[in-house]
mmCIF file of the C-alpha atoms, coordinates in Angstrom:
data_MODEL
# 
_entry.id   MODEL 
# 
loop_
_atom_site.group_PDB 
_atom_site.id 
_atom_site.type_symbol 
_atom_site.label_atom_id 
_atom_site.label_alt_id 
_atom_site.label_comp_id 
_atom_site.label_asym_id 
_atom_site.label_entity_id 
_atom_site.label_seq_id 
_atom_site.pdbx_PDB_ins_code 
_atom_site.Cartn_x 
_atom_site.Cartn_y 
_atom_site.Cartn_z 
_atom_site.occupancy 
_atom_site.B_iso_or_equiv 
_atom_site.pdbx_formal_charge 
_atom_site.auth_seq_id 
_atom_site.auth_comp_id 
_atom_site.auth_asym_id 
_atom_site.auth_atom_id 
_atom_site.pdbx_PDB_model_num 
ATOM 1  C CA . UNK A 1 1  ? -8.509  105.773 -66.085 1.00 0.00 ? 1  UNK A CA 1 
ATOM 2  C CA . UNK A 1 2  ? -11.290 108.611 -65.982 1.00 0.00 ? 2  UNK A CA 1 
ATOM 3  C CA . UNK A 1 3  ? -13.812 108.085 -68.741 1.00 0.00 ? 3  UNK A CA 1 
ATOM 4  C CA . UNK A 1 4  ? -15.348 111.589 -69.721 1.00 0.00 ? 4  UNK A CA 1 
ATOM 5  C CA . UNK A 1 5  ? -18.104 112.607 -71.968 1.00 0.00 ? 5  UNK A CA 1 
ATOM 6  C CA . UNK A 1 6  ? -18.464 116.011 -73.874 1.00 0.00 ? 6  UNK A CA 1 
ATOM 7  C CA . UNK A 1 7  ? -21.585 117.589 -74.761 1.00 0.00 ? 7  UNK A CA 1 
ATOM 8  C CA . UNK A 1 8  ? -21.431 120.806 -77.077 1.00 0.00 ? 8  UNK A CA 1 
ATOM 9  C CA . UNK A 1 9  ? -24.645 123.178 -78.111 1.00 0.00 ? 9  UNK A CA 1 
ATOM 10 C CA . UNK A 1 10 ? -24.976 126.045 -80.056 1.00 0.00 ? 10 UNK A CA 1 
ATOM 11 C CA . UNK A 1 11 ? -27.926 128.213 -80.040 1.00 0.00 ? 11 UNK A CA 1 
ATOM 12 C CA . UNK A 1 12 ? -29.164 131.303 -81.764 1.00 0.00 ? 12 UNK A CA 1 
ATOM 13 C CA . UNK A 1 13 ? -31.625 134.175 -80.870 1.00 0.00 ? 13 UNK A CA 1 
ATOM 14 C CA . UNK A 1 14 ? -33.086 137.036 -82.777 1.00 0.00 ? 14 UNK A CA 1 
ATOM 15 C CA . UNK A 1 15 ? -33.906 140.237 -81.430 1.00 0.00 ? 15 UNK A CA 1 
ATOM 16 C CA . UNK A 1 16 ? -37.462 140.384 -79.487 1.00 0.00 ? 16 UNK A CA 1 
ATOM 17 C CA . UNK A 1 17 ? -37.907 136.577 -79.525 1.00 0.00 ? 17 UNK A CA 1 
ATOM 18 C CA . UNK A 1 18 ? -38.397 135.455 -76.020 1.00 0.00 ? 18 UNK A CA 1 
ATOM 19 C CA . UNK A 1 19 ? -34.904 134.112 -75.228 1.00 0.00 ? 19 UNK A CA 1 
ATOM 20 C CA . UNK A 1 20 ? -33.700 137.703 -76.135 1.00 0.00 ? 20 UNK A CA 1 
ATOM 21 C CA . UNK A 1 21 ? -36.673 138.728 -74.053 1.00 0.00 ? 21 UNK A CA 1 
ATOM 22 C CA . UNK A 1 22 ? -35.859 137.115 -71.245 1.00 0.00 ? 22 UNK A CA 1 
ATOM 23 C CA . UNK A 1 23 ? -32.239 138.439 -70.876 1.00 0.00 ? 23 UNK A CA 1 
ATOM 24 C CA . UNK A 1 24 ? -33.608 141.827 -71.522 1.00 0.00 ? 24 UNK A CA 1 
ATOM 25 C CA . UNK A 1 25 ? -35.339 141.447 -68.194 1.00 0.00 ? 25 UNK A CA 1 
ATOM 26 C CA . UNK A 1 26 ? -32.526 139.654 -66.503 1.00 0.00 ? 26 UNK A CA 1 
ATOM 27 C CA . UNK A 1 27 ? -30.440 142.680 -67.147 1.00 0.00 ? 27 UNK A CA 1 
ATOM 28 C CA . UNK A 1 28 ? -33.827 144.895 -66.143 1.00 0.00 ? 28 UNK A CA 1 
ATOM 29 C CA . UNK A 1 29 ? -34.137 142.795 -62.294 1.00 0.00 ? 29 UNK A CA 1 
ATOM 30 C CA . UNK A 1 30 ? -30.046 143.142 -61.558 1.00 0.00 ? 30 UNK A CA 1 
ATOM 31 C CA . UNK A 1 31 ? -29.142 146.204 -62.566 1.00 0.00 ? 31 UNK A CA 1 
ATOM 32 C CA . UNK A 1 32 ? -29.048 147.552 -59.341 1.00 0.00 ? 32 UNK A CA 1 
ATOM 33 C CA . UNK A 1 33 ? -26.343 144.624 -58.865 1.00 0.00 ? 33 UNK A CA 1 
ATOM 34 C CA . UNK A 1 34 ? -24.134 145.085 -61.840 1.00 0.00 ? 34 UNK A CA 1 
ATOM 35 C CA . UNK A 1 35 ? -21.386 147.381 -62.343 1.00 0.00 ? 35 UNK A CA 1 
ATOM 36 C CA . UNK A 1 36 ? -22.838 148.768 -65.605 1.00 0.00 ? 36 UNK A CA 1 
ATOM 37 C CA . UNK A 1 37 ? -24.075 152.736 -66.534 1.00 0.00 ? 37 UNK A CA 1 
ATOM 38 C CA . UNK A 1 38 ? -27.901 153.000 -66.765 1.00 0.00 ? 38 UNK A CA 1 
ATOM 39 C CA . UNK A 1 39 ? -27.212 153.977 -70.472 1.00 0.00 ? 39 UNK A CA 1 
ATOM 40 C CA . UNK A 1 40 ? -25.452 150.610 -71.210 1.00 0.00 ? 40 UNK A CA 1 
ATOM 41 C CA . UNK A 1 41 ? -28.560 148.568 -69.214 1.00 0.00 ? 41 UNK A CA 1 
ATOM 42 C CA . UNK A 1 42 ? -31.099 150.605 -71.565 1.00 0.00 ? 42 UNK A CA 1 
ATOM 43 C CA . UNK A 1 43 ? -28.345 150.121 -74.855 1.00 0.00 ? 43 UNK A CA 1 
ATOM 44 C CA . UNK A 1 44 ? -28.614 146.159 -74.314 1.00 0.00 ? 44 UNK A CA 1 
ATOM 45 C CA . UNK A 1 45 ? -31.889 145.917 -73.486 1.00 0.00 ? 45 UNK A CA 1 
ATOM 46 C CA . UNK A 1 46 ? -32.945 148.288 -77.251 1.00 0.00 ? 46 UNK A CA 1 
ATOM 47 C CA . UNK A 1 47 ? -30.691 145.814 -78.660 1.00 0.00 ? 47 UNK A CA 1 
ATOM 48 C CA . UNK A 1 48 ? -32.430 142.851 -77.580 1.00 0.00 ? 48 UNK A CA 1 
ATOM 49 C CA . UNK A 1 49 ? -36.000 143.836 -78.783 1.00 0.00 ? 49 UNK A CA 1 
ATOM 50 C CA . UNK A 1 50 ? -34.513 144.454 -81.655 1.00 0.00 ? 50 UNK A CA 1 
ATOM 51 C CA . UNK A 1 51 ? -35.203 142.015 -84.805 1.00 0.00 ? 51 UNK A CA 1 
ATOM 52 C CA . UNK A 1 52 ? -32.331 142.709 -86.499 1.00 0.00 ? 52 UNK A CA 1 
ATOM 53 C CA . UNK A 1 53 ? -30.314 141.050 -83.704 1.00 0.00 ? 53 UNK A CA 1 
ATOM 54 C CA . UNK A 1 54 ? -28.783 138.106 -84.057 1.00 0.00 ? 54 UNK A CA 1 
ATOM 55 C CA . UNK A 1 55 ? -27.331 136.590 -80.505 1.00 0.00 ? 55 UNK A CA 1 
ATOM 56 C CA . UNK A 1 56 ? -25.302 133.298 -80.780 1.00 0.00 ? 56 UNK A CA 1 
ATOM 57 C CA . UNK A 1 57 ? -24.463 131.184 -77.658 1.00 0.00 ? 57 UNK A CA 1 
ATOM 58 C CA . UNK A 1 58 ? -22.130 128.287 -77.519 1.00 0.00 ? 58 UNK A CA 1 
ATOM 59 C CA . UNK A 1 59 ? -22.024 125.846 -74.353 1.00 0.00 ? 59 UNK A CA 1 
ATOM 60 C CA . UNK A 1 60 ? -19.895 123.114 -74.069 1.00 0.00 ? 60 UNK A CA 1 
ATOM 61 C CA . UNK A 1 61 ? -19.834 120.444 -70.911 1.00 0.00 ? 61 UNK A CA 1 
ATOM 62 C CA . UNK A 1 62 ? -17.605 117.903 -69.860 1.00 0.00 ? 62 UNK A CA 1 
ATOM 63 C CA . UNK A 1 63 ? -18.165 115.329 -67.479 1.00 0.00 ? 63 UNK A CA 1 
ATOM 64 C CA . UNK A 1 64 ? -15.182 112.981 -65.486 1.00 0.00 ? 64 UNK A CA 1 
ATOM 65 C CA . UNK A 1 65 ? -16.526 109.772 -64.169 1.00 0.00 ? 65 UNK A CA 1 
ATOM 66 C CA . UNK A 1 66 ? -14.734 106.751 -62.593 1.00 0.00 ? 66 UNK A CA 1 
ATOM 67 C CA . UNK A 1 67 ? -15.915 103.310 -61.876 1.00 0.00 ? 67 UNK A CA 1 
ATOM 68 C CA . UNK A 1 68 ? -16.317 103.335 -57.590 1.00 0.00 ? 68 UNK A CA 1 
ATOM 69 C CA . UNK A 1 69 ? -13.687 101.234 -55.913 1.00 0.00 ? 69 UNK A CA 1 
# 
């Protein structure tokens, strides 16, 4: 029988603070790359210096493992 193990995290951001900041410029570096407008690029990147953001994020892991035979 596979055992598994389940890890959940939640996480919050608020506009300007540097996890905000740093998908700002994550957005900045690959928007050649993406298929998104210039205005949308500059929209999310105003939105995430702004301090009246809130940005939630909610991971959640599982990991199978089975004794070797």
């Amino acid at each position: 029988m596979a055992q598994h193990c389940l890890h959940t995290t939640t996480e919050t951001w608020t506009g300007a603070d540097p996890g905000c900041r740093l998908l700002a410029d994550v957005i900045t570096h690959l928007r050649p790359r993406l298929n998104i407008t210039n205005a949308d690029a500059d929209r999310f990147t105003d939105l995430m210096t702004d301090p009246r953001v809130l940005l939630g994020s909610y991971e959640r892991r599982v990991i199978h493992a089975r004794p070797r035979r």
